[in-house]
C-alpha positions in Angstrom: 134.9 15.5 -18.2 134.0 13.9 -14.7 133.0 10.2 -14.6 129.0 11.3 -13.7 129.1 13.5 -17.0 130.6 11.4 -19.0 128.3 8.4 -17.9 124.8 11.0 -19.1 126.7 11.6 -22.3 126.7 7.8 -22.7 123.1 7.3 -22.0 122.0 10.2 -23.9 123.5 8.9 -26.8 122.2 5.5 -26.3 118.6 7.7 -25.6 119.0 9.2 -29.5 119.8 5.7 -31.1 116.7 4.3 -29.3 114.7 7.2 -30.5 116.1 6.7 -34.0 115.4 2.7 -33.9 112.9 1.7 -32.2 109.8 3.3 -34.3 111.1 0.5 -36.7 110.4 -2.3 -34.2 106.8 -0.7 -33.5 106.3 0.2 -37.4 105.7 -3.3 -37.6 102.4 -3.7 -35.3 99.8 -3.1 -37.6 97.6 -0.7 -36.7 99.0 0.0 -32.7 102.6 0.5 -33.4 102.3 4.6 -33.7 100.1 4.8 -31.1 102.9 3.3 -28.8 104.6 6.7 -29.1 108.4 4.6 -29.2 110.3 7.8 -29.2 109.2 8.7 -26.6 110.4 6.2 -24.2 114.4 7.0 -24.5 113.7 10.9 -23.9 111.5 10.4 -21.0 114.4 7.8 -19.4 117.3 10.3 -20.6 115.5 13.1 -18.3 114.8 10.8 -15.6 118.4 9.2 -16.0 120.5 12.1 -16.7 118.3 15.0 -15.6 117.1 18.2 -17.4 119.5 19.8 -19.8 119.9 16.2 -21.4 116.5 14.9 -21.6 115.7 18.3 -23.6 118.7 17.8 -25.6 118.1 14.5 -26.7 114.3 15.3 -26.8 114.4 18.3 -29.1 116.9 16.5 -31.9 115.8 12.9 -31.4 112.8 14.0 -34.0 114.4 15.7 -36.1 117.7 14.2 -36.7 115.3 11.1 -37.7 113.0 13.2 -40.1 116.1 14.6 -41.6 117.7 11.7 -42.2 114.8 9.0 -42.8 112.0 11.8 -43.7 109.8 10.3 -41.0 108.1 11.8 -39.2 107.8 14.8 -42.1 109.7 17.5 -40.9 106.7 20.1 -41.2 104.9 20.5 -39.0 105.1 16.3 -37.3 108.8 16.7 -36.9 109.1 20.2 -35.7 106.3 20.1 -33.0 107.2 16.8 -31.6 110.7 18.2 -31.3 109.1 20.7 -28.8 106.9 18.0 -27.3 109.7 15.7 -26.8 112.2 18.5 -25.1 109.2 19.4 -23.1 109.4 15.8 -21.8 112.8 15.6 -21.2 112.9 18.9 -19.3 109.9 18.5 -17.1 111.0 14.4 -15.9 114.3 15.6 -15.4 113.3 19.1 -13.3 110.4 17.4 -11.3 112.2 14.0 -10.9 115.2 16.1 -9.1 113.1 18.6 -7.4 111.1 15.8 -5.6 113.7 13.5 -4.6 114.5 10.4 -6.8 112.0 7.8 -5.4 109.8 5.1 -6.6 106.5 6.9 -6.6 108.6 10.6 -7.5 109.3 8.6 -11.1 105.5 8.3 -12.0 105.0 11.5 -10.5 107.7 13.1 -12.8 106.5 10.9 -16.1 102.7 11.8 -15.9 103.5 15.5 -15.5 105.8 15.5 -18.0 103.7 13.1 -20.4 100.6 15.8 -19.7 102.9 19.0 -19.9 104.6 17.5 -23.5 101.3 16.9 -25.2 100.1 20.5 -24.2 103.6 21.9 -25.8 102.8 19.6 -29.0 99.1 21.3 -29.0 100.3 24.5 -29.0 103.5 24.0 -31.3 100.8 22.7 -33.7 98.6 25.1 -33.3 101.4 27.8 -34.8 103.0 26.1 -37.2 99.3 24.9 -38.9 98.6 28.7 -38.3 102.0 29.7 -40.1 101.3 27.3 -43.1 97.9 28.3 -43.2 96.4 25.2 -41.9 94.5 24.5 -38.7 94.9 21.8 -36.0 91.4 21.8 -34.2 91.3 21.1 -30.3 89.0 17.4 -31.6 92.2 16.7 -33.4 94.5 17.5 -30.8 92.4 15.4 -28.0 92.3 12.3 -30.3 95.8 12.6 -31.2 97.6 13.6 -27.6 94.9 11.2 -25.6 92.3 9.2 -27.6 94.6 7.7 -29.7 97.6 7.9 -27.5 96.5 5.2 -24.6 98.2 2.3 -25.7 101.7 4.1 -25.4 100.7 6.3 -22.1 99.5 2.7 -20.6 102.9 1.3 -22.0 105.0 4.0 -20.2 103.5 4.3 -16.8 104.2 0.2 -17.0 108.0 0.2 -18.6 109.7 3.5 -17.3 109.8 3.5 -13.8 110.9 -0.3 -13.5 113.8 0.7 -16.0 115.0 3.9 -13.8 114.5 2.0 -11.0 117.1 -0.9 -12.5 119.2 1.8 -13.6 119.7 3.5 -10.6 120.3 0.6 -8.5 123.2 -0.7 -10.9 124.8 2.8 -10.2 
């Protein structure tokens, strides 16, 4: 394995323990702690870091190696579609992040398009698995869920991400 390779396998590892941990450290903000989506944060680095194929990696089993081994979130339907969402954030940072050039303003760029295009996967990925249970997930409860009650952690990613990538890559 070549240095560069083995150095995204290191962060893409680190990526899944953050994922696993950190809901713990935001579980214990009463009544803002989900709604700083913390799991988010080490997928949408890992594509921005490591670039495509690892950010969906790490974003599609980041969810639910933590339902499976903590039950949280449930694996049906939470779990499942925010595996989706979370590989859709992974792949887009990584793809548009490379595609426009790694620059300062390329990294907010790549993380509100891949923040926007993630939430439309987890919509949709909702919407079929609520259909396959015989549920329904309306589009009220996907707006207050991807956007009304998401600001806190889209405000708290636009401000932490890029300044991370940007340390990152100068260390390199």
């Amino acid at each position: 394995m070549k240095d560069g390779q083995t150095r995204k396998l290191v962060i893409s590892a680190l990526c899944v323990a953050l994922a696993f941990l950190l809901p713990f450290l935001t579980g214990q903000i009463p009544q803002i702690g989900s709604m700083l989506s913390p799991m988010h944060i080490p997928v949408l680095l890992c594509g921005l870091l490591c670039g495509w194929p690892w950010g969906l990696a790490v974003g599609f089993v980041s969810p639910l190696l933590r339902s499976l081994i903590l039950g949280m979130p449930p694996l049906m339907p939470m779990a499942t579609a925010m595996a989706f969402e979370m590989a859709a954030y992974g792949l887009v940072s990584g793809l548009i992040y490379a595609a426009l050039g790694r620059k300062k303003r390329n990294i907010y760029i790549a993380l509100i398009a891949a923040m926007l295009v993630g939430r439309a996967v987890f919509g949709l990925a909702m919407l079929a698995l609520m259909g396959l249970t015989g549920g329904s997930y309306t589009f009220a409860a996907f707006l207050s869920g991807a956007f009304i009650k998401a600001w806190p952690g889209i405000i708290l990613h636009i401000l932490i991400i890029p300044p991370i990538v940007m340390a990152v890559e100068k260390i390199k």
